[in-house]
DODOKOL-931515 format. One record per residue: residue in one letter; x, y, z negated of N, C-alpha, C in turn. Coordinates in steps of 0.2 Angstrom, whole numbers, plus 5000, padded with zeros to 4 digits. Example, Ala and Ser with C-alpha at 12.3 -4.5 7.8 and 13.67 -1.06 7.14 Angstrom:
<sites>
a506649724961506249784961506649844961s506449894965506849954964506450004961
</sites>
This chain:
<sites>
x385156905185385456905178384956875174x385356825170384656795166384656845161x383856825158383856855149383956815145x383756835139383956825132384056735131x383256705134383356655134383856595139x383956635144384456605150385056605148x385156655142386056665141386056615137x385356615129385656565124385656495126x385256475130385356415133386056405137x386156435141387056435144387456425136x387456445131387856465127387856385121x387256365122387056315121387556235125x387456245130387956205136388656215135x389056265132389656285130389656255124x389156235120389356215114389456125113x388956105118389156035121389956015125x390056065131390456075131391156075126x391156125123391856115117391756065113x391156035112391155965105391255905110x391255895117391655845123392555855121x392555935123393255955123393655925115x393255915112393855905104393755835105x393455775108393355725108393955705113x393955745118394655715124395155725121x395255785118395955825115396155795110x395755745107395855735098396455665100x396555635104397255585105397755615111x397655665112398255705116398455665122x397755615125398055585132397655615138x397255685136396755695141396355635146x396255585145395755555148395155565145x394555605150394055595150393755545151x393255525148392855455149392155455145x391655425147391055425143390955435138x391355365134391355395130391555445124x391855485127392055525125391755595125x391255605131391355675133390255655131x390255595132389255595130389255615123x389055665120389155705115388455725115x388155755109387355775108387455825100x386955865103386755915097385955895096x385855915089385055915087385055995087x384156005088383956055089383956085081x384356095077384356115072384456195071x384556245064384856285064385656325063x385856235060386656245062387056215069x386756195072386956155079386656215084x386056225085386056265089385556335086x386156375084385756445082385356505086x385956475092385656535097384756515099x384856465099383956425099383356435094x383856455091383156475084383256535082x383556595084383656665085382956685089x382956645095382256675101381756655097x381556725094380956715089380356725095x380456755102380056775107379656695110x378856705112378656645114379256645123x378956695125379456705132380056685132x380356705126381156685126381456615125x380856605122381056505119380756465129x380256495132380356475137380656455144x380956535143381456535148381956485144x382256465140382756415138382656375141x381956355139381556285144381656275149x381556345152381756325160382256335162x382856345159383356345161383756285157x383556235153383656195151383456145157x382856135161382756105165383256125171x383456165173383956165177384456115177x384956125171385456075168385256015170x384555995168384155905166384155885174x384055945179383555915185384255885191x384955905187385555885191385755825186x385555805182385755765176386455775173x386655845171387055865167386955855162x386455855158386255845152385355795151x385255745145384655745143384555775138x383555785139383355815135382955785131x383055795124382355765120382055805117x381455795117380755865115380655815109x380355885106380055855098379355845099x379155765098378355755101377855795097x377955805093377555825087377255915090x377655945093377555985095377156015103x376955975105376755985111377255965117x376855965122377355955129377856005130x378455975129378956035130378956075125x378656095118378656165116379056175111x379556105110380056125104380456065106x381156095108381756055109381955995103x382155955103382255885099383055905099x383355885103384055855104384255865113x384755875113385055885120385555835121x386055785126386555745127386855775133x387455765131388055775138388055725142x387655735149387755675154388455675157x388655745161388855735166389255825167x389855825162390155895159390355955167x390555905174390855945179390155975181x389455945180388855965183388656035177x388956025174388856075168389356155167x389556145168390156175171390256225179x390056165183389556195190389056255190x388656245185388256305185388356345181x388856345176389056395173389556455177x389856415182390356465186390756445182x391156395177391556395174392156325175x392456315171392956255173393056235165x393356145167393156115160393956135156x393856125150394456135145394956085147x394756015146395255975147395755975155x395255985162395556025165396056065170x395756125165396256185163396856185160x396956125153397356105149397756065154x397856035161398255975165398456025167x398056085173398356105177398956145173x398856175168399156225163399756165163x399956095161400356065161400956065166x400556065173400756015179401356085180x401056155179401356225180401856225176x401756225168402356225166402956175167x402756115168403356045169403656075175x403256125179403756125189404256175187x404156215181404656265180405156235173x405056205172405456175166406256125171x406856135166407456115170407956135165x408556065166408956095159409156145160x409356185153409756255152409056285150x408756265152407756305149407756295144x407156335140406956305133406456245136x406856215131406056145131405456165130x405156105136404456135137404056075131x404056015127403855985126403255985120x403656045117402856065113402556105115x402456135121402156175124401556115124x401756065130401756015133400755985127x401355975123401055935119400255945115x400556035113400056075111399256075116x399356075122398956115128398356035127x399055955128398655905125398255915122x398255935117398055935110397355975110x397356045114396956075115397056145111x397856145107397956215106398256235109x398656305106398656365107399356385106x400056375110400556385107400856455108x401056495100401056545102400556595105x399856555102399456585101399356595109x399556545115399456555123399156505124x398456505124397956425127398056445134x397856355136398156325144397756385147x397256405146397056465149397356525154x398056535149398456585150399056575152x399156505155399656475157400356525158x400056565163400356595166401056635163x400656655156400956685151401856645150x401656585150402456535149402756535155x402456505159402456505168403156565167x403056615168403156685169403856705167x403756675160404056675154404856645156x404756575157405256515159405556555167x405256585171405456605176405956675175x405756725171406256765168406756745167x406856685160407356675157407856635163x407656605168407956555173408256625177x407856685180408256715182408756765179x408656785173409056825169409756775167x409756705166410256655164410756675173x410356675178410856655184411256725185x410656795187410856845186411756865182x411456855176412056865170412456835170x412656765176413256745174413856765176x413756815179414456885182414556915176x414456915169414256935166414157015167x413757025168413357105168412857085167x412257165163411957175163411357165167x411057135166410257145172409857195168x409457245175409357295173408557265173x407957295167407557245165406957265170x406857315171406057345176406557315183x406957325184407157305193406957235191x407257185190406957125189406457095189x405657145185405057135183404857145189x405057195193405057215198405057165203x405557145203405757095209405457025207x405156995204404856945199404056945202x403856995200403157005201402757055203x403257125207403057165210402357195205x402657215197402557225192403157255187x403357325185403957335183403957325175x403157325173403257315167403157235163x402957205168402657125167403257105162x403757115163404357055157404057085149x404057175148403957195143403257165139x402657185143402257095142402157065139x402857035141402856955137403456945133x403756985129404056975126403856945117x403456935115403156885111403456825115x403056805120403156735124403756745124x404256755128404856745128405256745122x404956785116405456775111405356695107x404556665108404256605106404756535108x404956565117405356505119406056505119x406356545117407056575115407156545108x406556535103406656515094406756575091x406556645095406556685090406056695087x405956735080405156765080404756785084x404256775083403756825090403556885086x403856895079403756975077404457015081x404856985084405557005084405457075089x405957105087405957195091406057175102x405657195103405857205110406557185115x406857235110407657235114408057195112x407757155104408257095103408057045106x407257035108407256975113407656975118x407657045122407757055129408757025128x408857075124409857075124409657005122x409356945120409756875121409756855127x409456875132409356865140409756925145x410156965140410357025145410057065149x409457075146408957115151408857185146x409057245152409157315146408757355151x408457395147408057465153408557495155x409257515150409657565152410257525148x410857515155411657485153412057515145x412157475141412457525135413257495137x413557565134414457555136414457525130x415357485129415357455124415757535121x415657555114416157595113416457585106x417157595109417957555104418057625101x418257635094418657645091419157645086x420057665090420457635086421057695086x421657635087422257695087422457715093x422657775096422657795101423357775105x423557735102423957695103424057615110x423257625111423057575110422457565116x422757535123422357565129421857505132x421357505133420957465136421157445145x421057365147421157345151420557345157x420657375162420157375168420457365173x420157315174420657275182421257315184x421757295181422457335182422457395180x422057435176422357485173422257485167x422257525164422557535157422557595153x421657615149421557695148421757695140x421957755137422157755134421557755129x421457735122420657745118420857825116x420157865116420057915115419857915105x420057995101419758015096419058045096x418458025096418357975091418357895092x418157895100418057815101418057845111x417857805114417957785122417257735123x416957755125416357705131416657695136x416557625138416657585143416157525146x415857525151415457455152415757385151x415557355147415757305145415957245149x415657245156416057165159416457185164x416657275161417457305166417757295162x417857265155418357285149418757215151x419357205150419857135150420057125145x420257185141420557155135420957225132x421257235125421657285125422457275124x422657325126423557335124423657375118x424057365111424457405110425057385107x425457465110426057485110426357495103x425957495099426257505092426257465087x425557515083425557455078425057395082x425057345077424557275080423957295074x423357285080422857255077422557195075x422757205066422457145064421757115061x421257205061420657165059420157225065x419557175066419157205072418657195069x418357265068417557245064416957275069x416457245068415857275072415357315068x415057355071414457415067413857395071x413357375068412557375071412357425073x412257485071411857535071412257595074x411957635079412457705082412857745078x412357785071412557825068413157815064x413057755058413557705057414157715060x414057685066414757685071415057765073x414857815073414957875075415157895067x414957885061415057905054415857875052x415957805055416657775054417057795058x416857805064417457825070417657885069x417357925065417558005062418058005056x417957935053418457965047419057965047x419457985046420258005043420457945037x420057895037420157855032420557795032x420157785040420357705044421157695046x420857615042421857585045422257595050x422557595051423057615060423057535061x422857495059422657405063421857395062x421657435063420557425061420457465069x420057395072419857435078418957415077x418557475077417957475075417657475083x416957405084416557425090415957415088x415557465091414857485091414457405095x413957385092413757335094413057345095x412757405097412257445100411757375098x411657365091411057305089411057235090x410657205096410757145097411257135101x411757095102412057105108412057055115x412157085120412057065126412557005128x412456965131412856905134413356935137x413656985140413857045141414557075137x414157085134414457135126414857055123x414557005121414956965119415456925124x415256935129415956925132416356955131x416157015134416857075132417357065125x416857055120417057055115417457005113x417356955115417856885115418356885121x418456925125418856955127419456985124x419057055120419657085116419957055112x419457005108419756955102420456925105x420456905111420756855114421456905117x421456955117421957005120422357015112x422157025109422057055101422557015093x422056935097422356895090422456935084x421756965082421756985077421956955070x421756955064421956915058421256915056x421056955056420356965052419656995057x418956945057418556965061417756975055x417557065056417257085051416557105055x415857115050415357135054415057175048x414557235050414357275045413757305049x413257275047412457265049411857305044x411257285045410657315041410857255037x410457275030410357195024409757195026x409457165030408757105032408657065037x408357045038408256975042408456975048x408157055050408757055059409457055059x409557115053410357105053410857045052x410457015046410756915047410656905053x410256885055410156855061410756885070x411056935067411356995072412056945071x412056955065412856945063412956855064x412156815062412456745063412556745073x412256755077412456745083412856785086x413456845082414056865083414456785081x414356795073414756735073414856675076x414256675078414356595085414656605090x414656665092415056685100415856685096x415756725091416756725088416856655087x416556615085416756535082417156515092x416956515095417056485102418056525103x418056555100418756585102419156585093x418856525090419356515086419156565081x418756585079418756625071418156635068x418056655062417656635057417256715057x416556735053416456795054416556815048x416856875043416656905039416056955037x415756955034415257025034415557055026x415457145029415557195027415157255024x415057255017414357305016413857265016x413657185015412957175016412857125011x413157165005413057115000412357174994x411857154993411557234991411857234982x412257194981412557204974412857274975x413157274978413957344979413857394983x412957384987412957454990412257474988x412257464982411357484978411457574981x410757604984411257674986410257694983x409657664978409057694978408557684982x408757664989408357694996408057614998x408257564993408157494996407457474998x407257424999406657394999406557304994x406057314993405957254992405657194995x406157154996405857115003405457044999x405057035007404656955005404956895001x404856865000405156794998405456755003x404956735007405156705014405556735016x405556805018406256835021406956825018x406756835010407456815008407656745008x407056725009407456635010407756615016x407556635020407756625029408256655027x408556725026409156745026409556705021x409456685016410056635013410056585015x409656555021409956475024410456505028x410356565029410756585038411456585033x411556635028412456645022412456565023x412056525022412256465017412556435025x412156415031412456415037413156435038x413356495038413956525038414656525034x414556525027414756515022414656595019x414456645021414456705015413856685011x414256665005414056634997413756724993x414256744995414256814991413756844993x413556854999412956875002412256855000x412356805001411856734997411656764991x412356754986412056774979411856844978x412056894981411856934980411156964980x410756944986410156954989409756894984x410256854980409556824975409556834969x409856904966409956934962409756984962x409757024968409557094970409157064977x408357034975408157044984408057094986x408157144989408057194993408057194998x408057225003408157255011408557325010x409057345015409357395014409557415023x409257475026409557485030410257525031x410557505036411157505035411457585035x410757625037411257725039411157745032x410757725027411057705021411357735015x411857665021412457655016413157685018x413557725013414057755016414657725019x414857745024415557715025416257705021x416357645021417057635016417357575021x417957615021418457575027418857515024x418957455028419357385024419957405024x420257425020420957445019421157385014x421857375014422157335009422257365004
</sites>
């Protein structure tokens, strides 16, 4: 074990070290070369501190000697201040020779870490992935994307390996169940939960984003959610050749059983969706609802799964009118813009319902960030909900959605 002087000298090598490192890094082509990596520190207080901290004669020595270690494989030169005696006060240090420096630290060089960190990501990278190119770039560079330096490579690695098997898994559309996976991945049940920042970084979501919204864009659930329908009893759900009837107040079903619905009487012309459970159970209870308003629970973010099904029903239904009624804040928009992407594919537009905070002021709001309100009005202005828009820049607030009371779309 060294002492105090053997560490600050090591620490000192570290600091030559990373002042090589920002010289390779600094044109994003990783070639090491002389001149790049012969870098030098002077024996000052702001260059090298740990060196003028060893107030000890003992301590300044062992530097010395372990300074000569480094000189005696020519990883480094050394200049001594003549002024001071043989050896008894450091000048300047210069980087010879960074792998010999490295060598005795038991360590390995940055810019080498940064290649192989590359060479890893590019072998798992393949269309249908998220692009790897700024990852790519970053590690060039000598940062930290998503705050994962080439160090932690493994972290993306791991990450792009998930998404690759969740995309295959899912395209029966089912659910994949999220610990069997992590499981069968990396003989690790929790590993996916992890890395769910990473995941949500290469997906384009926030890496503040909730858990289970990162996972339901990937289909990955700890435990299967039914879809559950709410309408007229009239009105029976398809499952490979059968046909149950919908239950008062609603019916669970798993979602890549559902085909589509039948009804015998009135038509269903408007299909709305609920974010949240309570919500959903609050509407499927009223005595309010149209005899054409079929209300589905969309258990938050939803699954690759769930929106199949769902563009299923659409497709059995030919509804007239396609509605959503979510939290007013950033997840919510963001819930309802990637329903409305899934509904645009089967020919329809998305309404949203209750998520203007003009008309459902109920006290209990929040007052949200700026930034946040500006994301959520690119997302209305993407969409076309103007009303939303305007209202949220009249009234910024946040409002979750159990809230807000239910009021059924009646004509």
């Amino acid at each position: 074990m060294l002492g105090s002087g053997g560490d600050a000298c090591d620490k000192s090598m570290r600091r030559l070290i990373k002042k090589a490192a920002r010289a390779i890094f600094a044109d994003g082509a990783l070639e090491p070369s002389v001149e790049k990596f012969s870098v030098s520190l002077p024996a000052t207080k702001s260059s090298l501190q740990e060196y003028y901290r060893l107030e000890r004669f003992a301590d300044r020595e062992e530097y010395h000697a372990r300074l000569q270690i480094y000189s005696k494989v020519k990883a480094i030169a050394v200049d001594w201040d003549l002024g001071a005696g043989d050896r008894g006060q450091l000048a300047r240090v210069t980087l010879l020779d960074p792998k010999a420096v490295v060598n005795i630290l038991g360590e390995e060089l940055p810019w080498e870490v940064a290649s192989r960190a590359i060479a890893k990501i590019e072998s798992v990278a393949r269309e249908g992935l998220p692009n790897v190119d700024r990852i790519v770039d970053d590690w060039r560079r000598g940062k930290a994307p998503a705050g994962v330096a080439a160090e932690r490579a493994n972290q993306l690695v791991d990450s792009m390996n998930i998404i690759d098997a969740a995309q295959k898994l899912s395209e029966g559309g089912q659910d994949v169940l999220l610990r069997k996976l992590s499981a069968r991945l990396f003989h690790d049940s929790k590993r996916i939960e992890a890395l769910s920042r990473q995941l949500a970084f290469l997906l384009g979501e926030p890496t503040e984003s909730e858990q289970e919204d990162v996972f339901a864009r990937l289909g990955l659930v700890k435990h299967p959610q039914p879809m559950l329908l709410s309408g007229p009893t009239g009105c029976k759900i398809q499952i490979d050749g059968e046909a149950i009837p919908l239950a008062y107040p609603y019916l669970g079903v798993r979602p890549d059983n559902i085909r589509g619905l039948i009804c015998s009487s009135d038509r269903i012309r408007r299909v709305l969706t609920i974010e949240n459970l309570a919500s959903f159970n609050e509407a499927a209870d009223s005595s309010e609802n149209a005899k054409d308003l079929l209300i589905v629970y969309l258990a938050g973010n939803p699954t690759p799964s769930f929106l199949a099904a769902y563009n299923r029903i659409l497709g059995s239904l030919e509804p007239t009118k396609i509605l959503h009624w979510g939290d007013i804040d950033l997840g919510g928009f963001r819930i309802a813009a990637r329903l409305a992407d899934s509904v645009k594919t089967m020919g329809y537009t998305l309404d949203l319902w209750r998520m203007n905070p003009l008309e459902v002021v109920t006290g209990q709001q929040k007052t949200a960030p700026q930034k946040k309100i500006e994301e959520v009005s690119t997302i209305c202005k993407n969409y076309g909900w103007s009303k939303e828009a305007e209202g949220l820049q009249n009234s910024p607030v946040f409002q979750e959605q159990e809230f807000i009371d239910w009021v059924s779309p009646n004509d």
